[in-house]
KERO-537660 format. One record per residue: residue number from 1; residue in one letter; x, y, z of N, C-alpha, C, O in turn. Coordinates in steps of 0.05 Angstrom, whole numbers. Atoms other than C-alpha are relative to their C-alpha. Example, Ala and Ser with C-alpha at 12.3 -4.5 7.8 and 13.67 -1.06 7.14 Angstrom:
+-----+----+--------+--------+--------+--------+--------+--------+--------+--------+--------+--------+--------+--------+
|   i | aa |    n_x |    n_y |    n_z |   ca_x |   ca_y |   ca_z |    c_x |    c_y |    c_z |    o_x |    o_y |    o_z |
+-----+----+--------+--------+--------+--------+--------+--------+--------+--------+--------+--------+--------+--------+
|   1 |  a |     18 |    -24 |      0 |    246 |    -90 |    156 |     18 |     24 |      0 |     39 |     24 |     13 |
|   2 |  s |    -16 |    -24 |     -1 |    273 |    -21 |    143 |    -15 |     22 |     14 |     -5 |     44 |     18 |
+-----+----+--------+--------+--------+--------+--------+--------+--------+--------+--------+--------+--------+--------+
end
This chain:
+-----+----+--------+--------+--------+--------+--------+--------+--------+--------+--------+--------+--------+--------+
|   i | aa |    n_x |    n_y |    n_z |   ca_x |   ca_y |   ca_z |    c_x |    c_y |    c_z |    o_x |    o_y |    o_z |
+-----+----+--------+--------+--------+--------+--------+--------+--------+--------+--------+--------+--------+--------+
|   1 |  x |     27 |    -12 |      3 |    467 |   -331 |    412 |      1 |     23 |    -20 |    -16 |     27 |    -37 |
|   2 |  x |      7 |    -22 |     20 |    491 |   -265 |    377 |     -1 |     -9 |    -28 |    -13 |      0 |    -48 |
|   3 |  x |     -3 |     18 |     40 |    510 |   -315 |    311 |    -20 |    -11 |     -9 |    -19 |    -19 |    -33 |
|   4 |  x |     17 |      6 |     14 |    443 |   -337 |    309 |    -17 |     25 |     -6 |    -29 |     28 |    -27 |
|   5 |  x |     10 |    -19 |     15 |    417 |   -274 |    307 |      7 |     13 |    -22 |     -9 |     21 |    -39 |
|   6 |  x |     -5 |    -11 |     31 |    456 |   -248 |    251 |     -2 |    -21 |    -22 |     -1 |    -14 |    -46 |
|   7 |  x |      6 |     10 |     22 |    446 |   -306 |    212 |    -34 |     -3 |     -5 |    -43 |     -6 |    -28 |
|   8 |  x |     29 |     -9 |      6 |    363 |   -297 |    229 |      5 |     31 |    -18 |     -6 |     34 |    -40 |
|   9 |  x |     -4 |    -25 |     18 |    383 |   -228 |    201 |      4 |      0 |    -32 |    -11 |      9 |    -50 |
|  10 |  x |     -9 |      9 |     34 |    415 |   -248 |    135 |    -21 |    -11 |    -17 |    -28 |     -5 |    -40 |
|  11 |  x |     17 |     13 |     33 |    365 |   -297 |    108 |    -35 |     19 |      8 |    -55 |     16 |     -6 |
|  12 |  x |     21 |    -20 |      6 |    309 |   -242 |    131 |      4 |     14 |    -18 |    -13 |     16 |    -36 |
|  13 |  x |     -6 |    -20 |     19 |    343 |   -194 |     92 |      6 |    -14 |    -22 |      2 |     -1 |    -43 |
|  14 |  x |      5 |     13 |     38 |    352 |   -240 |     28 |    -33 |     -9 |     -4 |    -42 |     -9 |    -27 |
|  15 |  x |     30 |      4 |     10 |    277 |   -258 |     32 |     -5 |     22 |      4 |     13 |     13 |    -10 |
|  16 |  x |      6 |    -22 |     10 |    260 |   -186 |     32 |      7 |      3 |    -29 |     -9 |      1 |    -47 |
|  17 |  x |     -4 |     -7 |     22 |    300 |   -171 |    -20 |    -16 |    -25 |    -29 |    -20 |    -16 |    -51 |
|  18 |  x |      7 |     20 |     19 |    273 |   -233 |    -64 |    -36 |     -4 |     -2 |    -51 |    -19 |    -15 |
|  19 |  x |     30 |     -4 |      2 |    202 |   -212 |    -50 |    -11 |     29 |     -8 |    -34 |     39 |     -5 |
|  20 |  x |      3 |    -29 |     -3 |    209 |   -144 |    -63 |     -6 |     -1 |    -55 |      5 |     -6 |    -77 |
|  21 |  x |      1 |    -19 |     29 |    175 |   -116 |   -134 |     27 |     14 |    -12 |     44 |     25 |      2 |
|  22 |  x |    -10 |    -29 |     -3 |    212 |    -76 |   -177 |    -14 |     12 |    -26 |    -19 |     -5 |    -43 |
|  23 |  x |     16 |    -15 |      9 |    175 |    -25 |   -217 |      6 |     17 |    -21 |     18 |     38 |    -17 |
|  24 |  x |     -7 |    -16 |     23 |    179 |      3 |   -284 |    -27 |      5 |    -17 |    -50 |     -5 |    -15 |
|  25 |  x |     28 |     -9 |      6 |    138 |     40 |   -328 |     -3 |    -18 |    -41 |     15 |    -26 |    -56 |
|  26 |  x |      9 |     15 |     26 |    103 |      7 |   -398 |    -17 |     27 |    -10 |    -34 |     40 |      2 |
|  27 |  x |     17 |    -14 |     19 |     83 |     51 |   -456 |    -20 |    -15 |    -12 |    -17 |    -37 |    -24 |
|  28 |  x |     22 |     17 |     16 |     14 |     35 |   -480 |     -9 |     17 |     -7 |     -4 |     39 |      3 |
|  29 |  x |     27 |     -9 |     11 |    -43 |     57 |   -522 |    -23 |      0 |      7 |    -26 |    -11 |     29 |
|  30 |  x |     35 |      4 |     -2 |   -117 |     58 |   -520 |      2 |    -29 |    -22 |    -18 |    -43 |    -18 |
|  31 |  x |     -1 |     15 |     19 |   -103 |      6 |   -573 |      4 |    -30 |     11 |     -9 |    -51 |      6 |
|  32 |  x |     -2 |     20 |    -16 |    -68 |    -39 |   -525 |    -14 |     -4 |     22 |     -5 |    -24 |     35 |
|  33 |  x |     14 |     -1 |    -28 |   -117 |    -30 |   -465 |    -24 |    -14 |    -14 |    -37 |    -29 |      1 |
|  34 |  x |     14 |     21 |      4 |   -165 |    -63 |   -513 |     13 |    -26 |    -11 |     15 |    -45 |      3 |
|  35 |  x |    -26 |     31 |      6 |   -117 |   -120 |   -554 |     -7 |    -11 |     25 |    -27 |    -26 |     26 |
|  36 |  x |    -19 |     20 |    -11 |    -88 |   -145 |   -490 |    -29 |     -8 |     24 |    -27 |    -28 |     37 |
|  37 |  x |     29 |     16 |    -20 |   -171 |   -150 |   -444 |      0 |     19 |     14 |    -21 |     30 |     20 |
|  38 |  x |      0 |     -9 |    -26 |   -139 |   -109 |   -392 |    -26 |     28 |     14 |    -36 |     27 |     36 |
|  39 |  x |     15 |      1 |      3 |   -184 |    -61 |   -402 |    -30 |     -9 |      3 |    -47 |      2 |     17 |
|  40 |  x |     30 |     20 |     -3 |   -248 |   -106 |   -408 |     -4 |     -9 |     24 |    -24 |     -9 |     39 |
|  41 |  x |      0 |     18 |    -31 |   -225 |   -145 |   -349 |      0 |     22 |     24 |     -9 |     15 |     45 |
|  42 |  x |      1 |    -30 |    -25 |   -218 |    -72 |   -303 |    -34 |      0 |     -6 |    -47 |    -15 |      9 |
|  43 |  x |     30 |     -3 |      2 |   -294 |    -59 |   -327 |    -16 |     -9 |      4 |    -36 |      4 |     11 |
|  44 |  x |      8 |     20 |    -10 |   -318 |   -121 |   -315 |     -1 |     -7 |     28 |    -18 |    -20 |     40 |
|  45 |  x |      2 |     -2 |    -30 |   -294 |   -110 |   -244 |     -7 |     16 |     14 |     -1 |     18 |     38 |
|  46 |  x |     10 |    -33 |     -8 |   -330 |    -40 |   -239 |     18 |     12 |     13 |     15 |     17 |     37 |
|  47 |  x |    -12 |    -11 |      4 |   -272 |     -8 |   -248 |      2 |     28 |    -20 |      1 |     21 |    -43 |
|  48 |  x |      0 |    -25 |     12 |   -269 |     68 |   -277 |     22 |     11 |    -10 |     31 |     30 |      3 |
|  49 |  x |    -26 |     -8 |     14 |   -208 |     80 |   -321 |      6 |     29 |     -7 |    -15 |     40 |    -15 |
|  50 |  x |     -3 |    -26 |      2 |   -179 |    151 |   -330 |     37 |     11 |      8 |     54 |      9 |     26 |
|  51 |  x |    -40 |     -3 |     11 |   -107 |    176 |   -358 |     -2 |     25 |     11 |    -20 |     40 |      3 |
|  52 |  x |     -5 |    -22 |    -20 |    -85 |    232 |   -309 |     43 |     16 |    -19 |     59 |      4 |    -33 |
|  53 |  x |    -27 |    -11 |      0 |    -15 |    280 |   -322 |     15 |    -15 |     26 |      0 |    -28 |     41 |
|  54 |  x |    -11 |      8 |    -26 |     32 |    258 |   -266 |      4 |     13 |     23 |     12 |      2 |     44 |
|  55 |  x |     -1 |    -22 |    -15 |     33 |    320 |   -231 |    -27 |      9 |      8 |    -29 |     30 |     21 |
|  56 |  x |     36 |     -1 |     -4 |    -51 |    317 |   -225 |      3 |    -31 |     17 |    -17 |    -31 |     32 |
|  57 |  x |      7 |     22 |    -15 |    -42 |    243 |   -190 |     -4 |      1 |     34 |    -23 |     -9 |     46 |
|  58 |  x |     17 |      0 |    -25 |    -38 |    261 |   -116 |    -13 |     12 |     11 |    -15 |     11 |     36 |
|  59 |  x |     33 |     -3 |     -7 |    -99 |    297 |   -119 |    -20 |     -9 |      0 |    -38 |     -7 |     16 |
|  60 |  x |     20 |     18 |     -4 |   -135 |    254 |   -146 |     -3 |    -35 |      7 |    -20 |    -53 |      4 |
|  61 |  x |      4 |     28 |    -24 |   -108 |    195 |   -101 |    -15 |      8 |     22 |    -26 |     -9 |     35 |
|  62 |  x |     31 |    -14 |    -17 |   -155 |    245 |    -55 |    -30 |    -12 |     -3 |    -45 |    -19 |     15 |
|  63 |  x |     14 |      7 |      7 |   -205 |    226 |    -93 |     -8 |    -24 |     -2 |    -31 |    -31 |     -9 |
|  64 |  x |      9 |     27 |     -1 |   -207 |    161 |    -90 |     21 |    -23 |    -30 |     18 |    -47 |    -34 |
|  65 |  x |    -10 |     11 |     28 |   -156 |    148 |   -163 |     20 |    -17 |     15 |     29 |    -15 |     38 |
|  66 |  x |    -35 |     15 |     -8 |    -96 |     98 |   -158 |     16 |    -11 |    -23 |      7 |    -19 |    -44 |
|  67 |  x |    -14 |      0 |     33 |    -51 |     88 |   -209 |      4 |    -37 |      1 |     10 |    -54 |     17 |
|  68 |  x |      4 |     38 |      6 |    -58 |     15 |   -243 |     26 |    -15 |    -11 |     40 |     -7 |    -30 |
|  69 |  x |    -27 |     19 |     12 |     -3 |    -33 |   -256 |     -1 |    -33 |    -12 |     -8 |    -50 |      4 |
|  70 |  x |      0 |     18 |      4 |      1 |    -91 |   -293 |     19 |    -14 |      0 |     39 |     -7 |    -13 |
|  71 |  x |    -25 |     18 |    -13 |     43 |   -150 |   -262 |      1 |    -20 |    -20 |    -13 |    -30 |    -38 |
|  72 |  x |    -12 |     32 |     24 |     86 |   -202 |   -290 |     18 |    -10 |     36 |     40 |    -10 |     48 |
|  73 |  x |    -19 |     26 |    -24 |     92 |   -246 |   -226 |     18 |    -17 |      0 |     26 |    -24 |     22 |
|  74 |  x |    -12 |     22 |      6 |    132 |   -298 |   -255 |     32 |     18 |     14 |     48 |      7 |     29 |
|  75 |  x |    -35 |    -17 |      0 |    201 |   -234 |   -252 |     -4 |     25 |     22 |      9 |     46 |     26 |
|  76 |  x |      1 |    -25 |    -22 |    163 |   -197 |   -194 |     -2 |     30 |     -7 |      2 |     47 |     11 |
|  77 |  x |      4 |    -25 |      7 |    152 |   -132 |   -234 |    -24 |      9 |     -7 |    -38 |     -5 |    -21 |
|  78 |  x |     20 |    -17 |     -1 |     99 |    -75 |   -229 |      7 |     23 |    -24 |     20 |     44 |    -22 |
|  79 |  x |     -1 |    -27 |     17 |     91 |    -37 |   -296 |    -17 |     21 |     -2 |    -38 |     19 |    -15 |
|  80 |  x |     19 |    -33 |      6 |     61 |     33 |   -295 |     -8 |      1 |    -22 |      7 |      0 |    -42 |
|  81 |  x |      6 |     -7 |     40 |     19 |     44 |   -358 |      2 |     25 |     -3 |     -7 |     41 |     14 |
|  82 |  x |      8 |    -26 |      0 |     27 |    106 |   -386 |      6 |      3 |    -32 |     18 |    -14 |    -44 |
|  83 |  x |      0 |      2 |     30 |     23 |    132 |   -461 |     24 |     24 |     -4 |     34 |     37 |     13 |
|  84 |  x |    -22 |    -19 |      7 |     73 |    175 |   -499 |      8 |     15 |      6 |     32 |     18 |      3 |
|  85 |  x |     -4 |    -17 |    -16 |     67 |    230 |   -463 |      2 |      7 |     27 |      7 |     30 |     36 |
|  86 |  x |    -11 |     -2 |    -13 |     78 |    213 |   -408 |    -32 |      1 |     36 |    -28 |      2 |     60 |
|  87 |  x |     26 |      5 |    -10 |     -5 |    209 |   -380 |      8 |    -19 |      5 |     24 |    -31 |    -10 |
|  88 |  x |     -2 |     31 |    -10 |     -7 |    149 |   -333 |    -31 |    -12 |      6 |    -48 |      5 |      2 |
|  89 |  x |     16 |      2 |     11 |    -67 |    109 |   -329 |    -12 |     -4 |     26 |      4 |    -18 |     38 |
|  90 |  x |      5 |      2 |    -25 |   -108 |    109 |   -262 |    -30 |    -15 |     -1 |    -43 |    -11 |    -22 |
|  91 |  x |     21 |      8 |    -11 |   -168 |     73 |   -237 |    -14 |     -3 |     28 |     -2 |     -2 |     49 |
|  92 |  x |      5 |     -8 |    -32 |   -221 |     74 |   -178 |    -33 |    -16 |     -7 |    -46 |    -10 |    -27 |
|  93 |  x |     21 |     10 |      2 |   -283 |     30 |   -169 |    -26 |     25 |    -12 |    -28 |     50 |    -13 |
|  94 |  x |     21 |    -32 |     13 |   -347 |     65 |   -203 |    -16 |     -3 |     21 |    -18 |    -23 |     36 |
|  95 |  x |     25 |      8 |     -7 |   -405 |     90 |   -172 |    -21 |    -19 |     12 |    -35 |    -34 |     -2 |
|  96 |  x |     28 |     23 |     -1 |   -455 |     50 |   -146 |    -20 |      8 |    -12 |    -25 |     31 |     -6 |
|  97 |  x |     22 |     -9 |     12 |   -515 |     55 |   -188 |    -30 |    -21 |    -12 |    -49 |    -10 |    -22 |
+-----+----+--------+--------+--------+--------+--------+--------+--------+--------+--------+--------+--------+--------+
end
């Protein structure tokens, strides 16, 4: 009985690990936020875009911001946009109006 539990253990813990993101950050522009849609396609979903310092973010995850990532499901990774300096790029449904 205990050998099936550690082998239920094992292939839990390899499907974690093989579902698990991993997360890095992508330098972009204003340049690329139009090029590549992503952009268009956030606005389109009444979405409110807005490039924060990183040390201003969990205040205004208070507010309702969350910082946006664009996935590449195919290798499981979550890239942070953020531009040269190091501004990352946050979004939060708009308004209703």
């Amino acid at each position: 009985m205990i050998e099936w539990l550690g082998i239920a253990y094992e292939i839990a813990k390899d499907l974690k690990d093989r579902l698990k993101w991993e997360e890095r950050e992508k330098e972009i522009n204003g340049q690329w936020l139009d090029k590549s849609g992503f952009a268009k396609h956030l606005t389109d979903l009444g979405i409110k875009l807005y490039w924060s310092r990183p040390d201003s973010i969990p205040t205004l995850e208070l507010d309702g911001w969350a910082v946006l990532y664009e996935l590449d499901q195919k290798n499981r990774i979550r890239n942070r946009l953020v531009r040269y300096d190091g501004t990352t790029l946050l979004g939060r449904p708009a308004k209703g109006g």
